[in-house]
C-alpha positions in Angstrom: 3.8 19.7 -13.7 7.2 18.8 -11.9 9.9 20.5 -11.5 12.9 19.8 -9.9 13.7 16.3 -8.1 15.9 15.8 -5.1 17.2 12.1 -4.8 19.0 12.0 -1.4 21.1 8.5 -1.7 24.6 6.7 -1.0 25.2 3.5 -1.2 25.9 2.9 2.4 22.0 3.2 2.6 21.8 -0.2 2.3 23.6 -1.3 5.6 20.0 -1.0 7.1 20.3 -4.8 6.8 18.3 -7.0 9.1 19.8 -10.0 7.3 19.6 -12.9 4.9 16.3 -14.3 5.2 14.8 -11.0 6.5 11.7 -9.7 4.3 13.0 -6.5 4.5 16.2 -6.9 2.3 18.5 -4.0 1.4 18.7 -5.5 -2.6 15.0 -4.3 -3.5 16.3 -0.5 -2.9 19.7 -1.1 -4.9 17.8 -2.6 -7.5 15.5 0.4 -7.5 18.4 2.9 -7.5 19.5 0.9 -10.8 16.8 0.6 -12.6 16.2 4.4 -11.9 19.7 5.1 -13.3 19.0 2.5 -16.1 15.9 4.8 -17.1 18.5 7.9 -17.2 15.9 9.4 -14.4 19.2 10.4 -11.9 21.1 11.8 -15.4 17.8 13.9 -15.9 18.8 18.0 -15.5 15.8 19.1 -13.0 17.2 15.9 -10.8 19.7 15.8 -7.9 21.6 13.5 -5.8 21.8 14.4 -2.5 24.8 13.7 -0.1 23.2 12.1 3.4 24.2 12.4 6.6 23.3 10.9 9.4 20.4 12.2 12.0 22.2 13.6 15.1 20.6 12.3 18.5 18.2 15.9 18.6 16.8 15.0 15.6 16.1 11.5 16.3 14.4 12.6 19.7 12.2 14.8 18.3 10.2 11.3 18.2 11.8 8.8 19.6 13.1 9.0 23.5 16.6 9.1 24.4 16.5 6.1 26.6 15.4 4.3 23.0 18.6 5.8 21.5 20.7 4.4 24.1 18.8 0.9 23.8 19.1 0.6 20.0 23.2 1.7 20.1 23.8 -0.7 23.2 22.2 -3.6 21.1 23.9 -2.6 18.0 27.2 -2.5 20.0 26.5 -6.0 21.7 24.1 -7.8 19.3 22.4 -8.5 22.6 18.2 -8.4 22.3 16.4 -5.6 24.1 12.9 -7.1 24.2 11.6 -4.5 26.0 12.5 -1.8 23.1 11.4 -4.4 20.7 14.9 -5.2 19.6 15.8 -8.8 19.0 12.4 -10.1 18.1 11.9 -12.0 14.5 10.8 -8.8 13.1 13.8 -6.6 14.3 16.9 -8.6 15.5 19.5 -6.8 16.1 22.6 -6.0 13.1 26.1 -4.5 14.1 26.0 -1.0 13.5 22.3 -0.8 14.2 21.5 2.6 15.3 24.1 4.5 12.7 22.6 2.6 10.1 18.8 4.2 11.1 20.4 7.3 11.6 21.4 7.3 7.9 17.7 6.6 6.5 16.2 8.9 8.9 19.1 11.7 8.1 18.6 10.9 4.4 14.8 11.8 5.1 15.6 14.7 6.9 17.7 16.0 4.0 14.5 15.6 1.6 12.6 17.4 3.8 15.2 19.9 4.2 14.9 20.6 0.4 11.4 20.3 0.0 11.1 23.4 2.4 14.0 25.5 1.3 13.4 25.4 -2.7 9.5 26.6 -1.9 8.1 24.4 -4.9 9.8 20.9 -5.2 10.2 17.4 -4.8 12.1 15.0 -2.9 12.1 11.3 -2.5 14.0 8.6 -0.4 13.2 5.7 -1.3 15.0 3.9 1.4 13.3 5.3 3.8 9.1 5.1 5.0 10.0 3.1 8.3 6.3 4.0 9.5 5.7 1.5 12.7 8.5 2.6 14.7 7.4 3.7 18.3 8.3 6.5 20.6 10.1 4.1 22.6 10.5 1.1 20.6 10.9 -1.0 17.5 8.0 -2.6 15.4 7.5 -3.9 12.1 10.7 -4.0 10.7 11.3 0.0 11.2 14.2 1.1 14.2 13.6 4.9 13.8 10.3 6.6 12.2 12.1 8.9 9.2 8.8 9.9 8.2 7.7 11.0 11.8 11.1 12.1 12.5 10.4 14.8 9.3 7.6 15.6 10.3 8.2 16.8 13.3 11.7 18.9 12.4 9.4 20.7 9.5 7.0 21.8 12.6 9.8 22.9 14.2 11.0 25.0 11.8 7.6 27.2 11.5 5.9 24.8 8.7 1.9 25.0 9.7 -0.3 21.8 8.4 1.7 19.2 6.8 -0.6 16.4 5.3 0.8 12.7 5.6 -0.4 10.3 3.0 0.4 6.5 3.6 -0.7 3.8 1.2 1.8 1.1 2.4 -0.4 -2.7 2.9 0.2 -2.1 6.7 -1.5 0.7 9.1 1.1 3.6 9.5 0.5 3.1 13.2 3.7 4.8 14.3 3.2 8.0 12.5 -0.2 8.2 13.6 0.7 8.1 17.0 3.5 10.3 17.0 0.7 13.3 15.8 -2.5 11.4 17.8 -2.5 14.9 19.4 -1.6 17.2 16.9 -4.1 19.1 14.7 -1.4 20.3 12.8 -0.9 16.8 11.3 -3.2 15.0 9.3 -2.4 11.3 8.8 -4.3 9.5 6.3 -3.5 5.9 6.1 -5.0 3.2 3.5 -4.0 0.0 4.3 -5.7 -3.7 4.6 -7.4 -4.0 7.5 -6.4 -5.3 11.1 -8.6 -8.0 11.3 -6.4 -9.4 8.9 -2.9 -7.8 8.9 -0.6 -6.9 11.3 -0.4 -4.2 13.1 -4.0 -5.4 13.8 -5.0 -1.3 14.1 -5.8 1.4 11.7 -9.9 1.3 11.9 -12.3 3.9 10.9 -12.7 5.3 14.5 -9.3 5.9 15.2 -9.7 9.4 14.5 -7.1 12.0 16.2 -7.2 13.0 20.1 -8.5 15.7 22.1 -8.6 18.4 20.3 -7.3 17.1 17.4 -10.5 14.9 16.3 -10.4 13.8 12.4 -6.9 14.5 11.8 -6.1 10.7 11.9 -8.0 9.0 9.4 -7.7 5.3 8.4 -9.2 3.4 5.5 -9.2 0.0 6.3 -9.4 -2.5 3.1 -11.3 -6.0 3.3 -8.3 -8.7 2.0 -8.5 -9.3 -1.5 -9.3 -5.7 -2.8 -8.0 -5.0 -5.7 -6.8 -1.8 -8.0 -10.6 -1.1 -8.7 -11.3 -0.9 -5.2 -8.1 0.4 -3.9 -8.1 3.3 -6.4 -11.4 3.9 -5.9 -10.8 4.3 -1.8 -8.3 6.6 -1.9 -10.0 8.7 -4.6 -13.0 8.8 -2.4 -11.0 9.6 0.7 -7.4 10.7 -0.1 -7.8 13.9 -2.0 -11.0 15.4 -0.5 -10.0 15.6 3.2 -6.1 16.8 2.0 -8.2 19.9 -0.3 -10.0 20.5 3.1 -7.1 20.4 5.5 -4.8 22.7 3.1 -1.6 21.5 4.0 1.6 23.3 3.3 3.8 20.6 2.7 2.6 16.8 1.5 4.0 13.7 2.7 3.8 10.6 1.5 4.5 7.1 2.0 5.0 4.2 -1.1 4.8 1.3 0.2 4.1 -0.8 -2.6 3.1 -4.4 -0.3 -0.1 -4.0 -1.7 0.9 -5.7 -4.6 -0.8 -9.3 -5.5 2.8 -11.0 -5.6 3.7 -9.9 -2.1 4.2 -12.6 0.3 3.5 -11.3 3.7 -0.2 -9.3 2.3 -3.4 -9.9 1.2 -4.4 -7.4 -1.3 -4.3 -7.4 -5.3 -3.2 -4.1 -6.2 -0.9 -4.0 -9.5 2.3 -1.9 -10.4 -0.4 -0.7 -12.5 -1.9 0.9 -9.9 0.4 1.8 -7.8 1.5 4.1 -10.5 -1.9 5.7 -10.5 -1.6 6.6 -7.1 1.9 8.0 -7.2 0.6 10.2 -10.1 -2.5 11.1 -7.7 -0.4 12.3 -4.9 2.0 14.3 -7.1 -1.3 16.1 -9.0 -2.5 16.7 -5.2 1.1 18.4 -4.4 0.3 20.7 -7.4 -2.8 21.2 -6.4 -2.8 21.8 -2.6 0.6 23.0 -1.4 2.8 24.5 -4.9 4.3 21.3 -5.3 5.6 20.7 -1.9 6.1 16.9 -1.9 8.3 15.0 0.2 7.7 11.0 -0.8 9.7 7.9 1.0 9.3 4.3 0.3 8.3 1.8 2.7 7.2 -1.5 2.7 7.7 -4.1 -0.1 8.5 -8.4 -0.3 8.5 -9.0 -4.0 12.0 -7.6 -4.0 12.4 -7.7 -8.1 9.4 -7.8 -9.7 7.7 -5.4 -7.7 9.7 -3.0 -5.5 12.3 -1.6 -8.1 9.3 -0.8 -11.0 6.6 0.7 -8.4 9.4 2.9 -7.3 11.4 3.9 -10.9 7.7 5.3 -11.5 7.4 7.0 -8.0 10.7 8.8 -9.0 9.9 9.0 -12.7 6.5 10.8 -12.0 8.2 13.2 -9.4 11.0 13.9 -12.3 8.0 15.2 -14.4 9.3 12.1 -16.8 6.4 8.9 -16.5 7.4 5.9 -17.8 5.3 4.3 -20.8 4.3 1.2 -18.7 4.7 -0.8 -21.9 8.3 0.7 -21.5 10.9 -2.8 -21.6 13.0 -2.9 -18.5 17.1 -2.4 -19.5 18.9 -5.7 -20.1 21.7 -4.6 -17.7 19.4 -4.0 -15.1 17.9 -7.3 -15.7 21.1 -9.2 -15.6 21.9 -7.3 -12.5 18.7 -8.5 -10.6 19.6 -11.9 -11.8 23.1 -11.7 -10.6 22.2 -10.5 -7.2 18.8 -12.4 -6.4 18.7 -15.6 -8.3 15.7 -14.3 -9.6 14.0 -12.9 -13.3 13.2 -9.4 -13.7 10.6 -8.5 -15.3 10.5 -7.6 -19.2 8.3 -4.3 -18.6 7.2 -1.8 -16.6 3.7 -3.1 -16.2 2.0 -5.9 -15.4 -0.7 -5.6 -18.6 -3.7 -4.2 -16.1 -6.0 -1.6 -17.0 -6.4 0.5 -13.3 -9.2 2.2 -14.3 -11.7 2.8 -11.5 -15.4 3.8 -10.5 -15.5 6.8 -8.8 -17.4 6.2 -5.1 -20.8 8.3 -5.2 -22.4 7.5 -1.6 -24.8 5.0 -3.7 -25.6 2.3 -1.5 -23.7 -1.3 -2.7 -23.1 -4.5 -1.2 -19.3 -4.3 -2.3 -17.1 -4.3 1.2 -14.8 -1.7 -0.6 -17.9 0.6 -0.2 -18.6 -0.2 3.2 -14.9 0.4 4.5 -15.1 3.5 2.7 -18.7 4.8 4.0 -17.4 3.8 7.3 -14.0 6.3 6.9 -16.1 9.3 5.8 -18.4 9.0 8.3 -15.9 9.3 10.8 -13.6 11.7 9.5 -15.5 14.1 7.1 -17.5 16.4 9.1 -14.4 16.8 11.0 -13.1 18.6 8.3 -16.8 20.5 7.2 -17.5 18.0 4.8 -20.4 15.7 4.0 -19.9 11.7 4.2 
């Protein structure tokens, strides 16, 4: 079903360091890049390695605002907090070298997306990048610039119709959303746990899209708790009808793989398992919908060894057109290295000995809450798109 597999990387990727003790630490996408390369997945002949470069300041602003440029270089210059662009809070504080190191994820994005539109047919993924909450104007969530957005917007620019964006990161893709509120061009689709119980306390079943743009946001907002019954079955009930209705020409997605039971800042169950389903899902649905147009990024992720590196080896593996065998042992070297560089054990396999099968939703009334956040997100957004809740 693949074909080829653009890997933009370098290792200066991980500079997009907020710091020891910071959640969002640089060694979960080294260790994926290794245990990729362990797998032989970069070595493969329908795989490259792209060079990146960083995103010049036209680029950036085709999101984010110039003055927001100047803010996050001036507080990477001085280390000094800019509260009012949410830089130099406990979720972003400021790093030397800030903005050239968001520049780099976003550019590295940018050259996926670059790929993804000039080989007509292919796949890229960047799995540093999937920094979803950044704002126009400021930072949130852990995320300086929006590289998804950021993509987004440069493929409309360069004549691309519909692009569908997919995001099943733990946390509402809130800055995406509201970088194509507006735009019926865009459909964002995000399943996440809800706001009542995760931050960024939005992302509900009514937030549907602005004027003239009416159902091309759509949010599936999870009860805590849900597992990969329940989270497969959601996005199976929501993901791949609306994106069969909207006909997009280019998929986008988002891997954020804090859904998992281990992670420490979430409240959901959802295995590697699992998240494997759903990375298959999406690349069947590129196939499918746009001729295997399929630009994927990472995202969010806290278990920075037993989760992170695994979810993603199979994101890339599946776009290779290789799968793991999720009974597959993890390489020794690679497991030495995640002990060297985090203290901590890796894992022995590539699973973590879950079955992810699933019921399919069929509008059968239930007293499961899965159901009901589910009812609730086709009732909003389905006859939007002509189709029946």
């Amino acid at each position: 079903m693949s074909r080829a597999l653009a890997v933009p990387w370098d290792d200066s990727l991980i500079g997009y360091d907020f710091g020891e003790g910071h959640p969002l630490h640089p060694v979960r996408v080294e260790l994926t890049i290794a245990l990729a390369r362990g797998f032989g997945l970069l070595d493969r002949p329908n795989v490259s390695t792209l060079p990146v470069t960083p995103a010049d300041d036209t680029l950036l602003t085709l999101v984010h605002t110039a003055d927001y440029l100047d803010a996050v270089r001036r507080s990477g210059e001085t280390l000094r907090a800019d509260i009012a662009h949410g830089l130099g809070t406990a979720d972003d504080p400021v790093f030397p070298h800030m903005h050239e190191a968001s520049a780099l994820v976003a550019g590295a994005t940018l050259e996926a997306a670059r790929w993804v539109l000039e080989a007509k047919g292919d796949h890229a993924v960047n799995v540093a990048g999937g920094l979803h909450h950044a704002m126009a104007g400021n930072a949130s969530g852990f995320c300086i610039y929006n590289d998804p957005a950021i993509a987004i917007a440069w493929l409309l620019e360069q004549g691309v119709g519909k692009v569908a964006y997919v995001d099943i990161d733990v946390h509402h893709g809130d800055g995406v959303q509201a970088a194509f509120w507006d735009d019926p061009r865009v459909l964002t689709i995000s399943l996440h746990e809800s706001g009542r119980t995760l931050f960024p306390g939005t992302g509900f079943p009514d937030e549907i899209g602005g004027a003239g743009a009416e159902g091309c946001a759509v949010n599936i907002a999870l009860p805590a708790g849900t597992g990969d019954a329940g989270w497969l079955r959601a996005f199976d009930a929501v993901v791949p009808p609306l994106v069969r209705a909207f006909a997009p020409d280019i998929l986008v997605s988002q891997h954020g793989c804090d859904s998992h039971a281990l992670d420490p800042l979430a409240n959901l169950l959802v295995t590697v398992d699992g998240q494997r389903v759903a990375h298959a899902a999406l690349h069947a649905l590129a196939h499918e919908v746009c001729e295997g147009r399929w630009l994927a990024t990472g995202g969010g992720g806290y278990e920075l060894v037993r989760v992170v590196p695994r979810s993603w080896t199979h994101l890339l593996a599946e776009a290779a057109g290789a799968p793991i065998d999720p009974a597959d042992e993890t390489p020794t070297e690679w497991r030495e290295l995640a002990l060297s560089r985090t203290q901590t054990h890796a894992p022995l396999r590539m699973t973590d000995g879950r079955d992810p099968a699933f019921t399919p939703y069929d509008g059968s009334a239930t007293t499961e809450r899965v159901d009901d956040a589910i009812r609730a997100t086709r009732s909003a957004a389905f006859p939007h798109h002509g189709l029946q809740p």
